[in-house]
C-alpha positions in Angstrom: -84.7 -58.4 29.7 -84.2 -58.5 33.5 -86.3 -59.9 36.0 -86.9 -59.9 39.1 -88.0 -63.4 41.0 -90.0 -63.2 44.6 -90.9 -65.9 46.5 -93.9 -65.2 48.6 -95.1 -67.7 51.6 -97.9 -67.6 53.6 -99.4 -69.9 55.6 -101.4 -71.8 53.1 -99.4 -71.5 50.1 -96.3 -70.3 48.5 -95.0 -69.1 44.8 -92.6 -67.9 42.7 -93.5 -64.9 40.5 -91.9 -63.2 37.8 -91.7 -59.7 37.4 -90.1 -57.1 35.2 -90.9 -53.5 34.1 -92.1 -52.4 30.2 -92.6 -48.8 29.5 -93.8 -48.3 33.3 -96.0 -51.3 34.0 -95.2 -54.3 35.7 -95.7 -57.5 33.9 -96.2 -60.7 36.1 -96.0 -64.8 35.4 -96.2 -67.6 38.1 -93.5 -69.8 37.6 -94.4 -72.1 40.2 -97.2 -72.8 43.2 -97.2 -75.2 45.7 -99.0 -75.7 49.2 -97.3 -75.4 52.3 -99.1 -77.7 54.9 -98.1 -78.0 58.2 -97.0 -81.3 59.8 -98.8 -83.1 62.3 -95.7 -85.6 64.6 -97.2 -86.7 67.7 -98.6 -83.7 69.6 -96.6 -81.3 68.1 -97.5 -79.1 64.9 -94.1 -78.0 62.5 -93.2 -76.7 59.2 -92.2 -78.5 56.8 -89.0 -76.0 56.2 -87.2 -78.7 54.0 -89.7 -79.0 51.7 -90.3 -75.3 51.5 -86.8 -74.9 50.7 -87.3 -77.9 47.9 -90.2 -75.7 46.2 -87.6 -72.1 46.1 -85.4 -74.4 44.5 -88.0 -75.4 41.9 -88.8 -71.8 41.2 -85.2 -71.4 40.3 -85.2 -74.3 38.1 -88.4 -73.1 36.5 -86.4 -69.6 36.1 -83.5 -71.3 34.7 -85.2 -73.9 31.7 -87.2 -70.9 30.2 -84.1 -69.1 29.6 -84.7 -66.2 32.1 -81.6 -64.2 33.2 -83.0 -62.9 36.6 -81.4 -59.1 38.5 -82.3 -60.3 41.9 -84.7 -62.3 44.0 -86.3 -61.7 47.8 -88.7 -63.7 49.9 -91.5 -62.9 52.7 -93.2 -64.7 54.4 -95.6 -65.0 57.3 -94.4 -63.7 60.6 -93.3 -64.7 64.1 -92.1 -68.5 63.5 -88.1 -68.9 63.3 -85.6 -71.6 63.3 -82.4 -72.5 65.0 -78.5 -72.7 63.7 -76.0 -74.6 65.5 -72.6 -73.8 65.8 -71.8 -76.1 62.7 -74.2 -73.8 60.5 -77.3 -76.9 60.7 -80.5 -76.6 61.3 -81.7 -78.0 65.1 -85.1 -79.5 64.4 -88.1 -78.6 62.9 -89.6 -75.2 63.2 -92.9 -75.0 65.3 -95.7 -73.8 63.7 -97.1 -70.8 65.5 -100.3 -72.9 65.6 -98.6 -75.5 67.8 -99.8 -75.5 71.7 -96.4 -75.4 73.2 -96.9 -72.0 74.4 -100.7 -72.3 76.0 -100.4 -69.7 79.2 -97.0 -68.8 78.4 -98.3 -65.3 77.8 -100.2 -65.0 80.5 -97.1 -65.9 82.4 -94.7 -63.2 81.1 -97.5 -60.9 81.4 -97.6 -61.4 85.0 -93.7 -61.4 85.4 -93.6 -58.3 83.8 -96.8 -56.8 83.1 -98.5 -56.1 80.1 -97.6 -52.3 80.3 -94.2 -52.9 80.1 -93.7 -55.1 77.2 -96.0 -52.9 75.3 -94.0 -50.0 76.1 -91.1 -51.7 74.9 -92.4 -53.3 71.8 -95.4 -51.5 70.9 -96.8 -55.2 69.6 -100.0 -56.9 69.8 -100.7 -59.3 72.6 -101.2 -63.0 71.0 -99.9 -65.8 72.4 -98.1 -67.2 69.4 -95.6 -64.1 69.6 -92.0 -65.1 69.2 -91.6 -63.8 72.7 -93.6 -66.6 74.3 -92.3 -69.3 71.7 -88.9 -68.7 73.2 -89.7 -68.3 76.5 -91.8 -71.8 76.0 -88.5 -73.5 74.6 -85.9 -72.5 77.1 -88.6 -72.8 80.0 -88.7 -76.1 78.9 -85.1 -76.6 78.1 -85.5 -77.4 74.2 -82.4 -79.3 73.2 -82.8 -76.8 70.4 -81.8 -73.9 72.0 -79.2 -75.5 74.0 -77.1 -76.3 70.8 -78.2 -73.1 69.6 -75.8 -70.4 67.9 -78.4 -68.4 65.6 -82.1 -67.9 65.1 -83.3 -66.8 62.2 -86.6 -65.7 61.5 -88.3 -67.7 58.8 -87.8 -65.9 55.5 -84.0 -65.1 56.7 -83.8 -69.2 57.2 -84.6 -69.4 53.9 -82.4 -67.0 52.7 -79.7 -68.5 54.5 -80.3 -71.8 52.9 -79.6 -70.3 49.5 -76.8 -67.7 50.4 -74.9 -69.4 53.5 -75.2 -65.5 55.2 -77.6 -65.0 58.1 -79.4 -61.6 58.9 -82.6 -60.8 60.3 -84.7 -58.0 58.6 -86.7 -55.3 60.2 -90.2 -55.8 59.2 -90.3 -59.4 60.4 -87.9 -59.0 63.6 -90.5 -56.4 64.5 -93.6 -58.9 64.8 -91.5 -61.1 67.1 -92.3 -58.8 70.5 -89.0 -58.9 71.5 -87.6 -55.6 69.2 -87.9 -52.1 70.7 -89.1 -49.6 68.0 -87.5 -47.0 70.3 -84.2 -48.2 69.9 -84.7 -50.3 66.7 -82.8 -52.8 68.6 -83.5 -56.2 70.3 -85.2 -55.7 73.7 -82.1 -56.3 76.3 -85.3 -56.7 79.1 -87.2 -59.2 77.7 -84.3 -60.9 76.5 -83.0 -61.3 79.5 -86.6 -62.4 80.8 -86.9 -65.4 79.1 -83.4 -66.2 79.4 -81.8 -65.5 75.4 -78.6 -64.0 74.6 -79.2 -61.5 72.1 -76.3 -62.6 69.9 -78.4 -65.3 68.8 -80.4 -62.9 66.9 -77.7 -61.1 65.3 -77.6 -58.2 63.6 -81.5 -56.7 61.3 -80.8 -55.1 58.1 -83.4 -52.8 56.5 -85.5 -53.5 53.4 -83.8 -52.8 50.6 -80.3 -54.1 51.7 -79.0 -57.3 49.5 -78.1 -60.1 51.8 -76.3 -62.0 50.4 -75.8 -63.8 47.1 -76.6 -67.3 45.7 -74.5 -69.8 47.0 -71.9 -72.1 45.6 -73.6 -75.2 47.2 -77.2 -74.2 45.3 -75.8 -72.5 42.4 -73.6 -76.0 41.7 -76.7 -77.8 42.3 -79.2 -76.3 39.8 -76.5 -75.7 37.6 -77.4 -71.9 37.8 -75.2 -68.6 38.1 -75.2 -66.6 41.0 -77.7 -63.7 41.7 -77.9 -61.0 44.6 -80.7 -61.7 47.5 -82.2 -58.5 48.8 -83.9 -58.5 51.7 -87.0 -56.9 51.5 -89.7 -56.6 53.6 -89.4 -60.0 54.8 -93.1 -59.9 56.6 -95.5 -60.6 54.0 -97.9 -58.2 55.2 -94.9 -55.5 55.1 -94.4 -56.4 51.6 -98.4 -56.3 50.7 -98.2 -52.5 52.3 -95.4 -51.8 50.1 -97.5 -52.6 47.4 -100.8 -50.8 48.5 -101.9 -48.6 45.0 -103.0 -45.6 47.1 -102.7 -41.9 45.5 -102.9 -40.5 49.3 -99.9 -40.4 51.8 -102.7 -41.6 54.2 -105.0 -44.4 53.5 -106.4 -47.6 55.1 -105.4 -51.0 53.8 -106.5 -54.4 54.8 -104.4 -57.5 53.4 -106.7 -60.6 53.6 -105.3 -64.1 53.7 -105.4 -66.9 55.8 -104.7 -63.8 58.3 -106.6 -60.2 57.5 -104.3 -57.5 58.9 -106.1 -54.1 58.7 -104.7 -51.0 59.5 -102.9 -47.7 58.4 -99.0 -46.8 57.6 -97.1 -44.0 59.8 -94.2 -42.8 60.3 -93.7 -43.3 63.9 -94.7 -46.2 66.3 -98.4 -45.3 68.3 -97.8 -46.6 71.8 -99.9 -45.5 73.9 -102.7 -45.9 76.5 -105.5 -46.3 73.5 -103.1 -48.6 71.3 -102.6 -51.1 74.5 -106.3 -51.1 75.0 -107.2 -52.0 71.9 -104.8 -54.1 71.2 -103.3 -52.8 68.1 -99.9 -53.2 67.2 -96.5 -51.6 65.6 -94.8 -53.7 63.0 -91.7 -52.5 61.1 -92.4 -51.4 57.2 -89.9 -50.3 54.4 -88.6 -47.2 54.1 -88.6 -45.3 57.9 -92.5 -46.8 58.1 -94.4 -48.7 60.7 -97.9 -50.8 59.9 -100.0 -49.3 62.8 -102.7 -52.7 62.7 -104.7 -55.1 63.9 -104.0 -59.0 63.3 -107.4 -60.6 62.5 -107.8 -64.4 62.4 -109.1 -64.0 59.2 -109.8 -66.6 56.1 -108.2 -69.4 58.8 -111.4 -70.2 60.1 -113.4 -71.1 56.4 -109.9 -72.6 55.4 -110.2 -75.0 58.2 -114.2 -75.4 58.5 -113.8 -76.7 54.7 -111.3 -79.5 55.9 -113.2 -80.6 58.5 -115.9 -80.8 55.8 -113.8 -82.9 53.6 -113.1 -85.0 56.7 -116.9 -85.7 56.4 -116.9 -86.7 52.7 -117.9 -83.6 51.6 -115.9 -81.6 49.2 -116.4 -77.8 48.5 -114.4 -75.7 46.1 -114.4 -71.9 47.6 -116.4 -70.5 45.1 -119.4 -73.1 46.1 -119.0 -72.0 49.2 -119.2 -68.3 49.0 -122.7 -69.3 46.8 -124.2 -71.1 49.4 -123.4 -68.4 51.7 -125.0 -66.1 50.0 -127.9 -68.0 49.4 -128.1 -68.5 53.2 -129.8 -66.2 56.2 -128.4 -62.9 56.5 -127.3 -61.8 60.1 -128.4 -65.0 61.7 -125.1 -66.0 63.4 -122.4 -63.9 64.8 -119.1 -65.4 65.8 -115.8 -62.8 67.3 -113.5 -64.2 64.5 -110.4 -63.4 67.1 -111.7 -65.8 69.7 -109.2 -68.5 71.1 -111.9 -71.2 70.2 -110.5 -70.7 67.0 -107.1 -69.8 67.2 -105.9 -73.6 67.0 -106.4 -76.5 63.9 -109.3 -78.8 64.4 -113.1 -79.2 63.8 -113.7 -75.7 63.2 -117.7 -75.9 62.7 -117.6 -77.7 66.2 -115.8 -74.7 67.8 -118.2 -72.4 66.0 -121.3 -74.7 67.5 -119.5 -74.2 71.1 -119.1 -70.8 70.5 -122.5 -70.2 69.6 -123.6 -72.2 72.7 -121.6 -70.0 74.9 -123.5 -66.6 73.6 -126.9 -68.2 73.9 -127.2 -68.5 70.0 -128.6 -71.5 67.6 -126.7 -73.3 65.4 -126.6 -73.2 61.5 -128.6 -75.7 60.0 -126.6 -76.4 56.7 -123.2 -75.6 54.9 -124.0 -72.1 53.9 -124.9 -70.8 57.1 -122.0 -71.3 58.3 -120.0 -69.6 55.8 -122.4 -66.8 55.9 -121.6 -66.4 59.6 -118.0 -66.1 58.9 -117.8 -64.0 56.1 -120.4 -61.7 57.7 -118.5 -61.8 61.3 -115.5 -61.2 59.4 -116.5 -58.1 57.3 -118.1 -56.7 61.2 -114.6 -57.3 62.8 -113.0 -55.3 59.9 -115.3 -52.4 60.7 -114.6 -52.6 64.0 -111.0 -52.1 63.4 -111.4 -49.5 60.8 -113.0 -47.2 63.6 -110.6 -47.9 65.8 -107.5 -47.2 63.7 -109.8 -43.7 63.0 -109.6 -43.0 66.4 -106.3 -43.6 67.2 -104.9 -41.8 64.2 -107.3 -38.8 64.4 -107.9 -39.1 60.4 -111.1 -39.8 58.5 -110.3 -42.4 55.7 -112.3 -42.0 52.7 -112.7 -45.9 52.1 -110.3 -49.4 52.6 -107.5 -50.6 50.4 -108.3 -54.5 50.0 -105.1 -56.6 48.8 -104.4 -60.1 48.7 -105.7 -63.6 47.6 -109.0 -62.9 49.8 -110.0 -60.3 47.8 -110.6 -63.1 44.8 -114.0 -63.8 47.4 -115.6 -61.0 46.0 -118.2 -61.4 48.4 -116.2 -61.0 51.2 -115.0 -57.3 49.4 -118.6 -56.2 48.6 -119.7 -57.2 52.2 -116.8 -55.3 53.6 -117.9 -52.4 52.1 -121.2 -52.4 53.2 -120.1 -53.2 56.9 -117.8 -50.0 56.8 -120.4 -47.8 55.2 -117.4 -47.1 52.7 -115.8 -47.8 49.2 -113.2 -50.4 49.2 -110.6 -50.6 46.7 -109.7 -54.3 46.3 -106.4 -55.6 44.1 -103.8 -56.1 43.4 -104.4 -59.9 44.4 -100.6 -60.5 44.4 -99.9 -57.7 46.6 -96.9 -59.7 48.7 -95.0 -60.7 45.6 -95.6 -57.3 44.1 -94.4 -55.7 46.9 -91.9 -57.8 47.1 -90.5 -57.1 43.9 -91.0 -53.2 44.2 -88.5 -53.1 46.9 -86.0 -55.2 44.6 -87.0 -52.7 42.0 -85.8 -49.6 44.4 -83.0 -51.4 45.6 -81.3 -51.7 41.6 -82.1 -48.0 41.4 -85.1 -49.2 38.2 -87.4 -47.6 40.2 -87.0 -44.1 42.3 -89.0 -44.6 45.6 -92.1 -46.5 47.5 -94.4 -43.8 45.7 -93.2 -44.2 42.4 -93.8 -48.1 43.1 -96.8 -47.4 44.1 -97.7 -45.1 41.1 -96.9 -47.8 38.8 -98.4 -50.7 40.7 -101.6 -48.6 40.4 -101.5 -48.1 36.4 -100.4 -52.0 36.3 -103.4 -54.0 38.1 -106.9 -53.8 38.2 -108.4 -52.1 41.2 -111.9 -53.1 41.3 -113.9 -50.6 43.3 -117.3 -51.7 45.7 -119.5 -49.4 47.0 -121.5 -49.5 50.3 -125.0 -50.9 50.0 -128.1 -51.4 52.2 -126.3 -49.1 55.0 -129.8 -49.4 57.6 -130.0 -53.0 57.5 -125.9 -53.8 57.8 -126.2 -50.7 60.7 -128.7 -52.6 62.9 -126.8 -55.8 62.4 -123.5 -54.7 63.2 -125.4 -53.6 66.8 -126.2 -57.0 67.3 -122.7 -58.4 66.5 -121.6 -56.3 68.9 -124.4 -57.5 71.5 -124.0 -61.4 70.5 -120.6 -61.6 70.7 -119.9 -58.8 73.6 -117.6 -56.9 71.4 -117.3 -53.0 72.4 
């Protein structure tokens, strides 16, 4: 039988995954898993894109010794970080990691040589200084010898595709994170372009989801002693792919995909630029299928990913789920951090940043492990809420509860907190909602599958969707007024 293979990368971690499809369900295996762990050299922070590419190829080998004839494979990955082609097809350096300082104040700068209305207008994207826009304008400010020799940059999933097909296109969904694509046009921004000084044939042309991009190569399939297979792209942003993948029955519904990032929002059919969308901060990211991700990016898991290695610095080794116990056995509401705060944005000694944080609002510090995960996960779930009204407001629609996908929803506490934060159900699974999406869009671009509701239809009657409901609603009420007081959020 057929299969499908995605590769799915986020920012932690990264695995191949089987799919196929028998009599309407969708049966999964994990062929492979592996961390991806940024690099440390000197003062600046990078991917480790070499390795990455090391693990796809293991994935394929894994595909290849259990016999499995495979229809197609696609990748996603996490958005905004890219890498640059020279004119001999090589790779120039080591991709930044979005993390990496090189562009502190460069978005205050464009902001001020453009103004924040206009490249809103223009790209309808969330102001965060790790946006493509201000890693490029950061390299050729600074006259990166990578962009001199530059002929191509490729966003990262479409660097790894071009590793294993030799072809290079940019897709949709992720092009549209990098705040340098107009919706509007559903072309690259000639005005910002021109801003930060790129020529916009070194982004090349964006495909939609769904179109195959290319084919295993010679060079790989000589190497792993495979035969060729067709690479679709599909919706290269992982979060794009997770939406694909959301098992809603309503054409309008609420979704949160909760990682190392949380991105919460809604899917429509047009961008929302407007007045209220600036203010808050929201932003416009390209889906499959004619769709836009109307959402918020949320710092999300990052900051208990990172407390717990500062921990381990220390000696003192936690798995997750001994964490998410001692948070619960802690203090409710006794600490309230804004999770989107640049104190956090950056790698470090997260604890410390929380402790300055909490000094800065005129709060005390927790006084063990658990506390501080407690203040996380609650300030977390209060964030999510937050956003949740907001997309209500902007979208003039009433959602009857919030679609949780992802590997966060295996912290079922975080899911059951959620809910009571929102005063709403939430829906949460499937957990592999990238890779699933992933392979849904391979699924409708070989025709086995009619359309993203069909998908969707059959992703729902596949996976368990485990279902909270909102408890203690007075108690999580008053606190969410005093998040909002502590940490001046409006």
């Amino acid at each position: 039988m057929t299969h499908v293979l995605a590769f799915d990368l986020g920012a932690s971690s990264g695995r191949a995954v089987l799919g196929r499809l028998v009599d309407g369900r969708i049966e999964l295996e994990e062929l492979h898993r592996f961390s991806n762990d940024p690099v440390l050299v000197g003062k600046r922070l990078h991917w480790d894109v070499l390795r990455l590419l090391h693990e796809l190829k293991q994935g394929l080998l894994k595909a290849k010794n259990q016999g499995i004839e495979l229809g197609s494979i696609g990748i996603d990955t996490w958005g905004v970080d890219f890498g640059v082609i020279n004119e001999a097809g090589e790779l120039l350096g080591n991709p930044y990691h979005y993390r990496d300082t090189h562009t502190t104040g460069m978005m205050e700068q464009l902001i001020e040589e453009l103004s924040a209305d206009t490249i809103f207008e223009r790209t309808g994207i969330q102001f965060m200084p790790i946006n493509t826009l201000y890693q490029l304008a950061s390299l050729n400010r600074n006259h990166s010898q990578q962009l001199i020799g530059g002929k191509h940059i490729l966003l990262f999933p479409s660097l790894l595709r071009y590793f294993l097909t030799n072809e290079m296109y940019n897709e949709f969904s992720h092009a549209s994170t990098t705040q340098i694509f107009n919706p509007k046009t559903m072309d690259w921004d000639d005005l910002l372009l021109q801003t930060i000084g790129i020529d916009r044939e070194l982004l090349g042309e964006v495909v939609q989801p769904g179109t195959q991009a290319g084919k295993l190569s010679d060079e790989v399939c000589d190497e792993l002693g495979i035969d060729t297979v067709p690479v679709i792209a599909v919706a290269e942003h992982d979060t794009g792919s997770a939406v694909v993948a959301v098992p809603s029955t309503e054409r309008s519904f609420a979704y949160l995909s909760c990682g190392t990032w949380s991105l919460i929002g809604t899917e429509v059919q047009e961008p929302v630029i407007n007045e209220m969308s600036q203010s808050l901060n929201f932003t416009n990211e390209g889906g499959a299928y004619g769709t836009f991700r109307l959402l918020k990016n949320i710092m999300g898991l990052w900051i208990l990913q990172e407390s717990r290695r500062a921990w381990e610095r220390e000696g003192k080794a936690y798995s997750f789920p001994e964490l998410v116990q001692l948070a619960e056995q802690a203090e409710p509401f006794a600490h309230f951090i804004d999770v989107d705060d640049d104190l956090f944005l950056h790698p470090g000694d997260m604890p410390a940043q929380i402790r300055l944080y909490l000094d800065r609002t005129g709060q005390s510090h927790p006084g063990d492990v658990g506390s501080y995960v407690r203040a996380i996960l609650e300030s977390l779930a209060f964030k999510y809420r937050q956003a949740f009204e907001q997309i209500e407001r902007l979208t003039e629609a009433v959602y009857e509860g919030l679609h949780m996908v992802g590997g966060g929803i295996q912290n079922t506490l975080l899911c059951q907190w959620t809910a009571n934060a929102l005063g709403k159900r939430v829906w949460a699974g499937p957990v592999e909602g990238s890779a699933i999406g992933n392979m849904a869009v391979q699924w409708i671009a070989s025709g086995e599958l009619k359309d993203v509701w069909e998908a969707r239809r059959v992703i729902r009657d596949s996976f368990p969707i485990v279902q909270y409901e909102a408890q203690d609603a007075e108690s999580w009420n008053n606190a969410y007024k005093q998040y909002k007081m502590k940490t001046n959020i409006k």
